[in-house]
C-alpha positions as CSV (number, residue, x, y, z in Angstrom):
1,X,26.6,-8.3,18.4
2,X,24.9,-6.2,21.4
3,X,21.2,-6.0,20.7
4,X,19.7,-2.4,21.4
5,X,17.0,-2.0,23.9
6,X,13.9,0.2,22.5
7,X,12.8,2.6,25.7
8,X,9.1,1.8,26.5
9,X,6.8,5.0,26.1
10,X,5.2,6.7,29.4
11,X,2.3,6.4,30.2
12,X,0.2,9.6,29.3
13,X,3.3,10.9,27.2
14,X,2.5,10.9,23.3
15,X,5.4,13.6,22.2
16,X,8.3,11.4,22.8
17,X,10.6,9.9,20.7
18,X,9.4,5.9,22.1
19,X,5.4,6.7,21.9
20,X,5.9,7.7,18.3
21,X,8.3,4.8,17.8
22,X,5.6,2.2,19.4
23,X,2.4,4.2,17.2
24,X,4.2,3.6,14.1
25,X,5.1,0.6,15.0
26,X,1.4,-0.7,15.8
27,X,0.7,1.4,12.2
28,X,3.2,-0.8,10.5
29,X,1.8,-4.1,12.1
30,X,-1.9,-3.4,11.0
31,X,-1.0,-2.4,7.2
32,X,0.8,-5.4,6.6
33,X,-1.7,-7.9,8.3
34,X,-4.4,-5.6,5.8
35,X,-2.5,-6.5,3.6
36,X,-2.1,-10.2,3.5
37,X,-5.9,-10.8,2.3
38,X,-6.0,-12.5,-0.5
39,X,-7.7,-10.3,-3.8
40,X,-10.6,-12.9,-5.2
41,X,-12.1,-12.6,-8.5
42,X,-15.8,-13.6,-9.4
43,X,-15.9,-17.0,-8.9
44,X,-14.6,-16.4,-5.5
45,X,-11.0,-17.7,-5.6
46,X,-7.6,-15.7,-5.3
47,X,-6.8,-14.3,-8.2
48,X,-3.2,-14.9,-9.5
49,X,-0.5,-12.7,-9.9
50,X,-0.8,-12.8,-13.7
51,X,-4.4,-11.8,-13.8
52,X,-3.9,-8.6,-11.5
53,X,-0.8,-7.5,-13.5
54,X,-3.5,-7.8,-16.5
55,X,-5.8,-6.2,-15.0
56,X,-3.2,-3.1,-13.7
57,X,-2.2,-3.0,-16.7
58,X,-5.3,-2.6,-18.9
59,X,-6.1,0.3,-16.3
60,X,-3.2,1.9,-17.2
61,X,-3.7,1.8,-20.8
62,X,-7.0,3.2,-20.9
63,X,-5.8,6.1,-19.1
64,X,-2.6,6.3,-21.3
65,X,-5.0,6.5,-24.0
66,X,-6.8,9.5,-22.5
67,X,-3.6,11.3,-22.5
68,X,-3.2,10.6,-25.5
69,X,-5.7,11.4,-27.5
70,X,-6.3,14.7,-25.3
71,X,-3.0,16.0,-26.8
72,X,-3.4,15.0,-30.3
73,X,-6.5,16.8,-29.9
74,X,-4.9,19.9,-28.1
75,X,-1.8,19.7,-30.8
76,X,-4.6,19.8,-34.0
């Protein structure tokens, strides 16, 4: 299999097709090292994966709740 080469942006040139490929490339790199801190709870440990879900999830169901009871109220 032939490996592409990726064309190397000019210097001073931001409009072409390689400077955008290399800015969202340096995007992509930063989000994902962002990304890769761990979320810690009180006690200052990671949380797990449970207790976010939980915690996602009672966020969504007070705001389910809202919506709810808005158009009970808007149906009496």
């Amino acid at each position: 299999m032939v490996q592409t080469s990726i064309p190397k942006a000019a210097p001073g040139d931001t409009t072409s097709l390689a400077a955008r490929y290399e800015r969202a490339k340096q995007l992509q790199q930063e989000k994902e090292g962002g990304a890769k801190k761990p979320v810690l709870g009180q006690d200052g440990k990671p949380k797990s994966a449970m207790v976010r879900l939980n915690e996602v999830k009672k966020e969504r169901f007070g705001t389910e709740l809202i919506w709810v009871l808005g158009v009970f109220v808007w149906f009496l």
